[in-house]
KOLKEZA-835505 format. One record per residue (C-alpha): residue number from 1; residue in three letters; x negated, z, y. Coordinates in steps of 0.1 Angstrom, whole numbers, m for minus. Layout:
BEGIN
<atom resi="NUM" resn="ALA" u="X" w="Z" v="Y"/>
...
This chain:
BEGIN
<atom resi="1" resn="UNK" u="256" w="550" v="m892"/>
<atom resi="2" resn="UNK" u="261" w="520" v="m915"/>
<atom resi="3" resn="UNK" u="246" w="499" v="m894"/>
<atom resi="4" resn="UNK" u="217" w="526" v="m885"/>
<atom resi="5" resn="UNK" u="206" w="524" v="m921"/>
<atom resi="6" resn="UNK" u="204" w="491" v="m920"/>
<atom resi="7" resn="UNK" u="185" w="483" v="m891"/>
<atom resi="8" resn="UNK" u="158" w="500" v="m905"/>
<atom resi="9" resn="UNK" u="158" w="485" v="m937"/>
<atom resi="10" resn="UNK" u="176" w="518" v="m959"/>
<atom resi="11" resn="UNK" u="203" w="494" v="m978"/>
<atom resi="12" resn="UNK" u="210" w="521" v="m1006"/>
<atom resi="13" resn="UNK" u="214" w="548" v="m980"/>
<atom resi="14" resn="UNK" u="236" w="526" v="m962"/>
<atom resi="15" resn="UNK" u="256" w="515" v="m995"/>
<atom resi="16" resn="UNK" u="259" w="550" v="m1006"/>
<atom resi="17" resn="UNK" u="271" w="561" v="m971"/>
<atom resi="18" resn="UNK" u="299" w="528" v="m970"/>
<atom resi="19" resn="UNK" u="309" w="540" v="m1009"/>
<atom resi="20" resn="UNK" u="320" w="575" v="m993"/>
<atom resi="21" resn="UNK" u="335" w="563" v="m969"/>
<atom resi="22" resn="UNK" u="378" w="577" v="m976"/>
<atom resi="23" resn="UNK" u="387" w="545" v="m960"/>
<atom resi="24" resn="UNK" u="370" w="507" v="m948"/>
<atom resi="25" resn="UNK" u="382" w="486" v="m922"/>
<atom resi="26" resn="UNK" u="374" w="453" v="m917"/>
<atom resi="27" resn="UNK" u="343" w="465" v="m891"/>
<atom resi="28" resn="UNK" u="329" w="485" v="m921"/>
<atom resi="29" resn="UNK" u="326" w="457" v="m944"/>
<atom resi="30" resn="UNK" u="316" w="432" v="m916"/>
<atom resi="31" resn="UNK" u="284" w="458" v="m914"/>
<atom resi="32" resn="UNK" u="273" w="461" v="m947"/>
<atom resi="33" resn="UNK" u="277" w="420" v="m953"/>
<atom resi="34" resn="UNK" u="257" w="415" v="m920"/>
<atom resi="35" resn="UNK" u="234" w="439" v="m932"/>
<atom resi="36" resn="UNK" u="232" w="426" v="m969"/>
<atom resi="37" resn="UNK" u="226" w="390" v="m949"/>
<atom resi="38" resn="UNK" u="197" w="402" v="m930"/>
<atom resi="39" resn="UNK" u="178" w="416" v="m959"/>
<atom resi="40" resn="UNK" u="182" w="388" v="m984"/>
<atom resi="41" resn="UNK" u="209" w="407" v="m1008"/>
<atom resi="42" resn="UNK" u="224" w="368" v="m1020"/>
<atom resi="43" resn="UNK" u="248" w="380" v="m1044"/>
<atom resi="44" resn="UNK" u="264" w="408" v="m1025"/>
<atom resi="45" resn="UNK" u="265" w="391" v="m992"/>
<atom resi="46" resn="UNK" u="272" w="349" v="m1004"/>
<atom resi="47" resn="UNK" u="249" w="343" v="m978"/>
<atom resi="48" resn="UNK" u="219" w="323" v="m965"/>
<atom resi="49" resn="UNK" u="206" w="306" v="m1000"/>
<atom resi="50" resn="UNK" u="220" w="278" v="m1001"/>
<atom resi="51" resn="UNK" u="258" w="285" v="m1020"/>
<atom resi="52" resn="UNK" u="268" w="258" v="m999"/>
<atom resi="53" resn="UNK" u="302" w="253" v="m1028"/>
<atom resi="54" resn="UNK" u="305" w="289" v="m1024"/>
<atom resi="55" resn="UNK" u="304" w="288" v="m989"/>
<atom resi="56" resn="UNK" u="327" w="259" v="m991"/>
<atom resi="57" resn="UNK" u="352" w="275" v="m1010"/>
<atom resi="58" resn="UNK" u="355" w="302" v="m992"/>
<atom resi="59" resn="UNK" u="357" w="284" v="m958"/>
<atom resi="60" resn="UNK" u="387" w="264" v="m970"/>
<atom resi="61" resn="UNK" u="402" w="291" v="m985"/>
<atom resi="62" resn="UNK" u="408" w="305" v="m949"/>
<atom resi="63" resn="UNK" u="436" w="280" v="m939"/>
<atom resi="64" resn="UNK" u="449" w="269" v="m971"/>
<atom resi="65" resn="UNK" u="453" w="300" v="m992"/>
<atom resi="66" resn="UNK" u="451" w="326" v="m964"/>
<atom resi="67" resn="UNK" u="468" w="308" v="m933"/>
<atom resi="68" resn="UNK" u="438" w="319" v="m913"/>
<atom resi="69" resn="UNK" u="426" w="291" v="m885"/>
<atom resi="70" resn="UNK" u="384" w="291" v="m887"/>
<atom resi="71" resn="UNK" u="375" w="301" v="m853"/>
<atom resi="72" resn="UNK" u="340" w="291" v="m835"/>
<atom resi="73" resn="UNK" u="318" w="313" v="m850"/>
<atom resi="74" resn="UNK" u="332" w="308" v="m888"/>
<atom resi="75" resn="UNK" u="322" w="269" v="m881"/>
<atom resi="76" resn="UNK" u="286" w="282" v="m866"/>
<atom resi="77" resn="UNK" u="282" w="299" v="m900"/>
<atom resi="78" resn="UNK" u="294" w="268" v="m921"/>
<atom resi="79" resn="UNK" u="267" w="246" v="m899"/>
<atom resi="80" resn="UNK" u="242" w="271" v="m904"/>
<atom resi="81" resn="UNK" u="248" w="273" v="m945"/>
<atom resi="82" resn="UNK" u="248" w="233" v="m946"/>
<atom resi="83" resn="UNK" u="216" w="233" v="m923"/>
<atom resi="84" resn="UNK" u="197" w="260" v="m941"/>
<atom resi="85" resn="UNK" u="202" w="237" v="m978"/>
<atom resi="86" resn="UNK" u="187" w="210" v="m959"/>
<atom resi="87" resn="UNK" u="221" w="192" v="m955"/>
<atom resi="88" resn="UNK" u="214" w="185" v="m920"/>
<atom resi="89" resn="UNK" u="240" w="150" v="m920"/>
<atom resi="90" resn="UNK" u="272" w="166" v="m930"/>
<atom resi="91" resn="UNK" u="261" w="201" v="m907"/>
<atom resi="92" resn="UNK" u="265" w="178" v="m878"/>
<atom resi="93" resn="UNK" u="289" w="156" v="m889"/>
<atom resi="94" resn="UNK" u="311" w="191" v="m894"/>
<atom resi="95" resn="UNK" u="300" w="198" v="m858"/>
<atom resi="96" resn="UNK" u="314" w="164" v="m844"/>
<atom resi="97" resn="UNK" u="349" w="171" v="m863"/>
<atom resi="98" resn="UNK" u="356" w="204" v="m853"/>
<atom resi="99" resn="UNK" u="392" w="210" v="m836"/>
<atom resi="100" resn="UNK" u="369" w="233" v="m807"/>
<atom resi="101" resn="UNK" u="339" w="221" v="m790"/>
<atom resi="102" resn="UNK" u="309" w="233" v="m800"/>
<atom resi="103" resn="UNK" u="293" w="263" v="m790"/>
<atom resi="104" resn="UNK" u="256" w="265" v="m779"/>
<atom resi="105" resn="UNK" u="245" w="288" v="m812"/>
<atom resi="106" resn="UNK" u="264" w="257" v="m835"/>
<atom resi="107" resn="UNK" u="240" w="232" v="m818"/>
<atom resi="108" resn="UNK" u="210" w="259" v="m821"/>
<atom resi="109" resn="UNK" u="217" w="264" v="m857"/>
<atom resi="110" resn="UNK" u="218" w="227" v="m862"/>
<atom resi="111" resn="UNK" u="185" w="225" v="m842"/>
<atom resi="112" resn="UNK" u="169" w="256" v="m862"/>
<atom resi="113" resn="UNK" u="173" w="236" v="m894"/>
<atom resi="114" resn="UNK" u="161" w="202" v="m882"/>
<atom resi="115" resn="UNK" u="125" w="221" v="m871"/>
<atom resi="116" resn="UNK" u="128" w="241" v="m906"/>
<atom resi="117" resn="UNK" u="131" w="208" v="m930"/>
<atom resi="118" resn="UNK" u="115" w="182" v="m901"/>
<atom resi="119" resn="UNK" u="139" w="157" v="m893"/>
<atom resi="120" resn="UNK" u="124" w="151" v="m858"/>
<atom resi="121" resn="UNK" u="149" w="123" v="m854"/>
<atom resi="122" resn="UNK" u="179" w="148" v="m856"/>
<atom resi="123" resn="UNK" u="159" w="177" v="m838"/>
<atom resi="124" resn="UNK" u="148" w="158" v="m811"/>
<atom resi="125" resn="UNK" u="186" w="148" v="m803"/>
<atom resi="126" resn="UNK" u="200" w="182" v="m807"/>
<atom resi="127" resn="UNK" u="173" w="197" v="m787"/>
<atom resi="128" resn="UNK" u="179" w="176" v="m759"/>
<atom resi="129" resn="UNK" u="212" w="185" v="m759"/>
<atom resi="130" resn="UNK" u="210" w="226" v="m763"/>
<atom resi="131" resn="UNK" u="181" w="217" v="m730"/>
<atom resi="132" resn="UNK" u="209" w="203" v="m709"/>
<atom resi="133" resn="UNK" u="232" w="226" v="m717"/>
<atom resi="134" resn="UNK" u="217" w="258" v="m713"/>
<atom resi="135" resn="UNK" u="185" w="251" v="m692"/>
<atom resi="136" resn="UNK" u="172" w="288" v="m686"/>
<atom resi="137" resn="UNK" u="169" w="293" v="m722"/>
<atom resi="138" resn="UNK" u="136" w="296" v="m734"/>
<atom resi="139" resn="UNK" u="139" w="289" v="m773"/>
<atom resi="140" resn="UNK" u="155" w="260" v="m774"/>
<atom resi="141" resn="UNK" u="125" w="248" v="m753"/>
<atom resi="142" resn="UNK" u="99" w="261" v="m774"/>
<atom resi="143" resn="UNK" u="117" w="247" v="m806"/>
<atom resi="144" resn="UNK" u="117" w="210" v="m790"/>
<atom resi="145" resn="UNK" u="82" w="213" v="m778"/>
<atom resi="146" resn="UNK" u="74" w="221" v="m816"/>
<atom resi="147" resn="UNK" u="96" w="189" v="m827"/>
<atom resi="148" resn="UNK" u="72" w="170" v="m808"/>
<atom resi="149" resn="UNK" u="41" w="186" v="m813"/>
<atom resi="150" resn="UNK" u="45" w="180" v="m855"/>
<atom resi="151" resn="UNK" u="48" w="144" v="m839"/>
<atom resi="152" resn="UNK" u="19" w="143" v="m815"/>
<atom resi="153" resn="UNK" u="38" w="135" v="m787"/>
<atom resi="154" resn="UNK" u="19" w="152" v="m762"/>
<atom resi="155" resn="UNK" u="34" w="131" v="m734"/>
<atom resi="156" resn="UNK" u="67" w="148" v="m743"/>
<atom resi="157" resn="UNK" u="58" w="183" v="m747"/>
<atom resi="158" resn="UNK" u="45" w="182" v="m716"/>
<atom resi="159" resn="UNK" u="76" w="169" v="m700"/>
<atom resi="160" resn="UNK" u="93" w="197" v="m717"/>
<atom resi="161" resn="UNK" u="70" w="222" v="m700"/>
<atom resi="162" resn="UNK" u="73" w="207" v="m667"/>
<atom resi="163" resn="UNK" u="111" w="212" v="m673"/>
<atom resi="164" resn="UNK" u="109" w="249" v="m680"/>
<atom resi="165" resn="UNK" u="89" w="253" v="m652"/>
<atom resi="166" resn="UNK" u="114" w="231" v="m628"/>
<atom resi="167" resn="UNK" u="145" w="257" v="m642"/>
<atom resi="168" resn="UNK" u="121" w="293" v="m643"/>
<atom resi="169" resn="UNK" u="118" w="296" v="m677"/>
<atom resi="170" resn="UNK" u="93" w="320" v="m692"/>
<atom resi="171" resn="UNK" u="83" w="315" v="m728"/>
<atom resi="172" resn="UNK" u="86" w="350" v="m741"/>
<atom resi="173" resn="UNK" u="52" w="358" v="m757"/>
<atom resi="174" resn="UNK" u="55" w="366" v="m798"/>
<atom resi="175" resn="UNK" u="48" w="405" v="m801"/>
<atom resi="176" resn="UNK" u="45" w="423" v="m831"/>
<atom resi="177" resn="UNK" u="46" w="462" v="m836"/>
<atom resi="178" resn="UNK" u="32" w="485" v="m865"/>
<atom resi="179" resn="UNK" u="34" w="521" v="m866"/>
<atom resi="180" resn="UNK" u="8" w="542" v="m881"/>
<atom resi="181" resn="UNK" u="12" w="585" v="m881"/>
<atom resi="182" resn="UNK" u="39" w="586" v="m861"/>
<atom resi="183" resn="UNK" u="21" w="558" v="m832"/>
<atom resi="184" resn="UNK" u="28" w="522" v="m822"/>
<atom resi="185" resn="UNK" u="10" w="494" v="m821"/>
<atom resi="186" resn="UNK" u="17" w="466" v="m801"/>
<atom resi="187" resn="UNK" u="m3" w="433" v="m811"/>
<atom resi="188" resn="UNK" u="3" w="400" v="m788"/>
<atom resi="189" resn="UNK" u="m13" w="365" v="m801"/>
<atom resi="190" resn="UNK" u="m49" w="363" v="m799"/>
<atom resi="191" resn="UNK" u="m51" w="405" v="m791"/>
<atom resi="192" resn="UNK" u="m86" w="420" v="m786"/>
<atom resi="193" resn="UNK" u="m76" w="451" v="m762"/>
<atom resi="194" resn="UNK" u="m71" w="475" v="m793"/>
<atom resi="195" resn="UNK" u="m95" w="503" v="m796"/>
<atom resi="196" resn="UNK" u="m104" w="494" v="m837"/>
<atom resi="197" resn="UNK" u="m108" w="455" v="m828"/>
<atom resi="198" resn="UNK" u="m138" w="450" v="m843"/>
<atom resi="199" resn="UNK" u="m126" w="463" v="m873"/>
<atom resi="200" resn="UNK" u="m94" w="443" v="m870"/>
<atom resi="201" resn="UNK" u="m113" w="407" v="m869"/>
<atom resi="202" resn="UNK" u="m135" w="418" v="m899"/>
<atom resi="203" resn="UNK" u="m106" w="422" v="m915"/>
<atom resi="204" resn="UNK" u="m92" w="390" v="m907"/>
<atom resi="205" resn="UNK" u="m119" w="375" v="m915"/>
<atom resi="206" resn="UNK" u="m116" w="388" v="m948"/>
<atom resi="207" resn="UNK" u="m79" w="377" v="m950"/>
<atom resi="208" resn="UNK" u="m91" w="340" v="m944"/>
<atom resi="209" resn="UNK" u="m116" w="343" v="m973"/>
<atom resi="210" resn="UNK" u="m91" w="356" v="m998"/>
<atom resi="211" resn="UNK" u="m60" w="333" v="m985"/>
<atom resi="212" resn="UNK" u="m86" w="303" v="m988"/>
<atom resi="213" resn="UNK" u="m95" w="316" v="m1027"/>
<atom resi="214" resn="UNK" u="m52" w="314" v="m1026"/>
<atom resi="215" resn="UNK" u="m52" w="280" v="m1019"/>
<atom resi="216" resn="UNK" u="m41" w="286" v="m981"/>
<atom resi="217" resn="UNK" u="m38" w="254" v="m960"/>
<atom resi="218" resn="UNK" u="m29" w="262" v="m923"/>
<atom resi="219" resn="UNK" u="2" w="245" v="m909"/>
<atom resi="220" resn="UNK" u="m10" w="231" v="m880"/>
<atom resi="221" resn="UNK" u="19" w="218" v="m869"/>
<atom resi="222" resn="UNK" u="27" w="251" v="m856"/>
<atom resi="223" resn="UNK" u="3" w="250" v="m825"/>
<atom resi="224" resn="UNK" u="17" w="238" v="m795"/>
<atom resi="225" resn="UNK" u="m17" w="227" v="m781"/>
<atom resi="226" resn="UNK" u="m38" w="192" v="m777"/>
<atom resi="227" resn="UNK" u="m70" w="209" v="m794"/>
<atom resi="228" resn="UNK" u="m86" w="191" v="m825"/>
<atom resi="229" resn="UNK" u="m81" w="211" v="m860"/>
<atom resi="230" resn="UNK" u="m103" w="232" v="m866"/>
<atom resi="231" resn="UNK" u="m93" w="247" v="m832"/>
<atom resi="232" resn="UNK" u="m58" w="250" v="m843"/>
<atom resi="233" resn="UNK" u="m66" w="266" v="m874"/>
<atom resi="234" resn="UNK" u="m84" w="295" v="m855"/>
<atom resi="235" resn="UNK" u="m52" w="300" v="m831"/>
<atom resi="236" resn="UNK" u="m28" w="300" v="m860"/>
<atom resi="237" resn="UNK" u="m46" w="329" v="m877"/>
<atom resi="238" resn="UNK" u="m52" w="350" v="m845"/>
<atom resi="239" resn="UNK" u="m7" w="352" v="m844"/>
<atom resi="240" resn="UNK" u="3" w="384" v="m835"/>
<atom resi="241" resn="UNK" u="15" w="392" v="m872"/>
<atom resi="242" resn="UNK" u="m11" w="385" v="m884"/>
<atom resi="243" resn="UNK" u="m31" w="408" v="m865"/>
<atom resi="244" resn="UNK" u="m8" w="438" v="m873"/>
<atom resi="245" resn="UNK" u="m11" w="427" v="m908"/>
<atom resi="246" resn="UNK" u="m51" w="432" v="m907"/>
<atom resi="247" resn="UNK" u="m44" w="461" v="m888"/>
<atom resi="248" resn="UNK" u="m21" w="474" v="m918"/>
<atom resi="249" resn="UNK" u="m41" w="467" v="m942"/>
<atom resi="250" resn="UNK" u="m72" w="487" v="m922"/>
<atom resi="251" resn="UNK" u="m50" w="521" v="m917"/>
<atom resi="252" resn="UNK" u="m20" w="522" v="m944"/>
<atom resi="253" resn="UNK" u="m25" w="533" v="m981"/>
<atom resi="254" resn="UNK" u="m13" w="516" v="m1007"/>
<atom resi="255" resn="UNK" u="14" w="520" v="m1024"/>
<atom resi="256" resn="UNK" u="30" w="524" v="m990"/>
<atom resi="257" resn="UNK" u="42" w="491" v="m974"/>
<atom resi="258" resn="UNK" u="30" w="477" v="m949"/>
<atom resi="259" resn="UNK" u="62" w="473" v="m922"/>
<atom resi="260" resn="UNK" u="61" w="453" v="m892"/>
<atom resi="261" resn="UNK" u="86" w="446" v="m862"/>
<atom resi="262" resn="UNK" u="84" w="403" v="m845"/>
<atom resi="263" resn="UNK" u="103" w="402" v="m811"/>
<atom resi="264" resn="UNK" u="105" w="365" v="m820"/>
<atom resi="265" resn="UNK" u="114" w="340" v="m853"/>
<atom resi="266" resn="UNK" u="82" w="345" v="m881"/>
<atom resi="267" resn="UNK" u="64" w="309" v="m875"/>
<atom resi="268" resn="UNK" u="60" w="289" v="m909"/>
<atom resi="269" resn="UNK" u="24" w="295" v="m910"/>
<atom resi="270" resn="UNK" u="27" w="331" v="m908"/>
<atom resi="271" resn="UNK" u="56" w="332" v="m935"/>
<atom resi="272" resn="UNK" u="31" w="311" v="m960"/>
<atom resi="273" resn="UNK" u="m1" w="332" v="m949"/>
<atom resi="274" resn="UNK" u="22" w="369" v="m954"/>
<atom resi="275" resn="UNK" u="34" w="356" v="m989"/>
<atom resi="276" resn="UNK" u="0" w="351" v="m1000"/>
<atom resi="277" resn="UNK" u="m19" w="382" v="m983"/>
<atom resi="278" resn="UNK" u="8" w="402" v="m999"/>
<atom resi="279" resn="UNK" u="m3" w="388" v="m1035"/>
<atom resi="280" resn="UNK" u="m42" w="391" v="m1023"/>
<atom resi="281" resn="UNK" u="m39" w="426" v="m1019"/>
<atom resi="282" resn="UNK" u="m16" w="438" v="m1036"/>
<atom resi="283" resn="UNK" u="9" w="452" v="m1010"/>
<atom resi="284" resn="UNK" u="39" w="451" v="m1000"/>
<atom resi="285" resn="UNK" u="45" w="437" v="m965"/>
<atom resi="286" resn="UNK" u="81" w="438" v="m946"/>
<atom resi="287" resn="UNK" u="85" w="416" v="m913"/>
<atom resi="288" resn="UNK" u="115" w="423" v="m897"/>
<atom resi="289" resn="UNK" u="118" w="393" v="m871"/>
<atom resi="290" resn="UNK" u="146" w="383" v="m847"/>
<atom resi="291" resn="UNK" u="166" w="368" v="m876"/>
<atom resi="292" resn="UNK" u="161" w="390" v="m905"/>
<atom resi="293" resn="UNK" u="144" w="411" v="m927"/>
<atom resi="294" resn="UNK" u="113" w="396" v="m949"/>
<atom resi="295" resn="UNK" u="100" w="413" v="m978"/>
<atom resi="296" resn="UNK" u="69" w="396" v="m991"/>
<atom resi="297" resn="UNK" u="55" w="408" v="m1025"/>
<atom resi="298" resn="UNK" u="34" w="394" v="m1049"/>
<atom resi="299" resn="UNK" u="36" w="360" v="m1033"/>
<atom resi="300" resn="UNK" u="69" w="356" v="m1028"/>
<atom resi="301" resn="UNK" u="95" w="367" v="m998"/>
<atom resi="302" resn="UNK" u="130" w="383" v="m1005"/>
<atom resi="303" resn="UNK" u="144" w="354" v="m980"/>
<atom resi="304" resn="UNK" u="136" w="329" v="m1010"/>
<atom resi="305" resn="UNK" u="122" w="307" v="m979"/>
<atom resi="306" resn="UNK" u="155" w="303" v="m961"/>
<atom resi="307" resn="UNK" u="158" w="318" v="m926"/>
């Protein structure tokens, strides 16, 4: 139930539910930490902000006060803290010293963080490593082709795509859901098959104007294509969540937010462009992506731009 609550985003209900409980286990806590992760709650959950000494502490507090051995996934988390703080040299020096090999999420981790603060150098030898070692998998792909793309090296996207093709991988397309009196929307990248799409591109249209007046840049980088800019600009703002934000804004009232489900990781550009709309319009927007919750309001995001 604990975790029910928190899947959709109820954190006091699921608090107030873990308070009653006569008794916690260590599964109970687990939840609500995982849960208090995911939605951005720093303090409670001495998470994903960067308390890299806190993190630290804590991690060597596991053998030395507490006899406990870290196991694969407590290294994972240490890699992912040092990677998300941008401390992408000692994350991977961490990873070459550990008493276990590495596990493919350690290396993805690693990877997520070398896309996130651009060390192409670093990305592009971690990616090829997650590529050989698990071939079928299609994000690890798509990450490296973005490595190269920010560099303009076409030659090597393309090689990358030829390898996904050689091994049967299928880039799963970004999806993004809203519903609206009781009905969902489904919105892929570049969707014109919804029955108020007219009324959808006005509205992004409008959304361009006002994030333009918010001194919007598009992040170009983003686009995995060999088109010239202003072409790139026009497929970065037709991303799926940013369709089922236009759409939001069309059908929901305000003071109601705005609440929208990714399939896949929210790209930079959409993060940037949701922070701003949300302080354009006043609104609240949530984006609940494969990672974690996002709460944008007022121009900011719960996430603190960490994720």
């Amino acid at each position: 139930m604990i975790s029910g609550y928190l899947r959709c985003g109820e954190v006091e209900k699921a608090r107030s539910l873990f308070d009653s409980m006569p008794q916690r286990d260590t599964v109970s806590w687990s939840v609500l930490i995982s849960g208090y992760a995911q939605r951005d709650r720093f303090a409670d959950a001495l998470a994903h902000m960067g308390l890299v000494e806190e993190g630290r502490r804590h991690f060597d507090a596991m053998s030395r006060k507490h006899g406990i051995e870290p196991t694969i996934k407590h290294y994972g988390c240490m890699v992912d803290l040092l990677g998300r703080a941008g401390k992408l040299t000692e994350a991977e020096e961490l990873i070459a010293n550990m008493p276990v090999p590495p596990d493919v999420s350690t290396w993805g981790a690693l990877l997520g963080a070398c896309k996130k603060h651009g060390d192409n150098v670093m990305g592009e030898r971690v990616g090829r490593k997650l590529v050989d070692l698990q071939p079928e998998h299609d994000g690890f792909h798509v990450l490296l082709s973005n490595i190269y793309a920010s560099k303009g090296s076409w030659d090597n996207v393309h090689e990358i795509r030829g390898m996904m093709r050689q091994h049967g991988v299928i880039k799963t397309p970004g999806c993004s859901m809203i519903e609206v009196k009781g009905t969902i929307h489904e919105f892929l990248a570049g969707d014109k098959t919804h029955p108020q799409s007219e009324d959808i591109e006005k509205m992004l249209d409008d959304m361009a104007k006002k994030l333009k007046m918010e001194g919007y840049a598009p992040d170009t980088r983003e686009v995995l294509l060999d088109i010239d800019e202003e072409d790139k600009e026009t497929t970065l703002f037709r991303h799926s969540e940013k369709i089922a934000i236009a759409f939001g804004l069309l059908t929901i009232d305000a003071p109601t937010p705005i609440r929208i489900m990714k399939n896949l990781r929210i790209c930079n550009d959409c993060h940037m462009a949701a922070k701003l709309i949300s302080r354009a319009y006043d609104r609240e927007i949530v984006v609940r992506d494969r990672h974690r919750f996002h709460h944008f309001k007022q121009g900011s995001c719960s996430c603190l731009d960490y994720w």
